[in-house]
C-alpha positions as CSV (number, residue, x, y, z in Angstrom):
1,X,-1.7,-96.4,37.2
2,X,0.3,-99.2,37.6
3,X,4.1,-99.2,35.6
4,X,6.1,-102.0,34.9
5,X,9.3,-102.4,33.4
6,X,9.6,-105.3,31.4
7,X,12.2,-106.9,29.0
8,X,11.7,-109.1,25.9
9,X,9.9,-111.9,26.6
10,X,8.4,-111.3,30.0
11,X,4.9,-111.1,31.1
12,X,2.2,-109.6,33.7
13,X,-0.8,-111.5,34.5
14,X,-4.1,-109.5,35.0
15,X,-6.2,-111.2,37.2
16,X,-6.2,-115.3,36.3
17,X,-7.3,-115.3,32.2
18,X,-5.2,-111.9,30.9
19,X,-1.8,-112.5,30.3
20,X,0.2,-108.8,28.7
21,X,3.8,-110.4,26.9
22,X,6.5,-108.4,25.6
23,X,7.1,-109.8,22.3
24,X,10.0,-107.5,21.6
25,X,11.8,-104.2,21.8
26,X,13.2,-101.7,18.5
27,X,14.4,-98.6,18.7
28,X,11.4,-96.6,20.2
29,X,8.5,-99.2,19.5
30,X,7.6,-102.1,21.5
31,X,5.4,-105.1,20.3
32,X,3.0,-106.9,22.7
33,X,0.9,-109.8,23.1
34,X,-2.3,-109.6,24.8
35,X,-3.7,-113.1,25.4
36,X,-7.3,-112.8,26.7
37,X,-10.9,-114.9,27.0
38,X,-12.7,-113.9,23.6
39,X,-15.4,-112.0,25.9
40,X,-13.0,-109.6,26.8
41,X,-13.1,-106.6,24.6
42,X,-9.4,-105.0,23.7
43,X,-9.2,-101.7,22.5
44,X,-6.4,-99.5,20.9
45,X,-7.0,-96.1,22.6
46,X,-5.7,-93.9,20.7
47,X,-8.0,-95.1,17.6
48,X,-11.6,-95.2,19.1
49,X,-13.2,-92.6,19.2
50,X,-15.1,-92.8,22.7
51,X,-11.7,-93.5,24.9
52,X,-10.0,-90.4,23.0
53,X,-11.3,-87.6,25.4
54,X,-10.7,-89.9,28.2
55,X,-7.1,-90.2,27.7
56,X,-6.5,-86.4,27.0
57,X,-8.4,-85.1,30.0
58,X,-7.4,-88.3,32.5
59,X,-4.5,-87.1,35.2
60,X,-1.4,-86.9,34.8
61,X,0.7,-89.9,37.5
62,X,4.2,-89.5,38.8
63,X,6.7,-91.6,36.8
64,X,7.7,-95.0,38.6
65,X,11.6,-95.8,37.9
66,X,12.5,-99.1,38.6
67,X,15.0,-100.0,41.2
């Protein structure tokens, strides 16, 4: 897994046609943007069923503090 820190405002591109925007940052919550062909399926994890037991059993990867 790849981590990022990001502020407000600021983007990643995934490959040439996603684009992942921080819209903004409260408290603990943080709103993004996900701007993608209409192909490409997006999916919250933690509400679909099929993806649920993936993230509970998927490994555990050392914490990336940026510098």
């Amino acid at each position: 897994m790849l981590v990022l820190a990001r502020k407000a405002s600021e983007a990643i591109k995934i490959g040439d046609a996603i684009t992942v925007k921080v819209i903004a940052i409260r408290g603990g919550q943080v709103k993004i943007g996900i701007e993608a062909p209409s192909g490409v399926r997006i999916v919250r994890v933690e509400s679909h069923p099929t993806h649920r037991s993936e993230t509970v059993s998927a490994p555990s990867s050392p914490e990336v503090t940026p510098q």
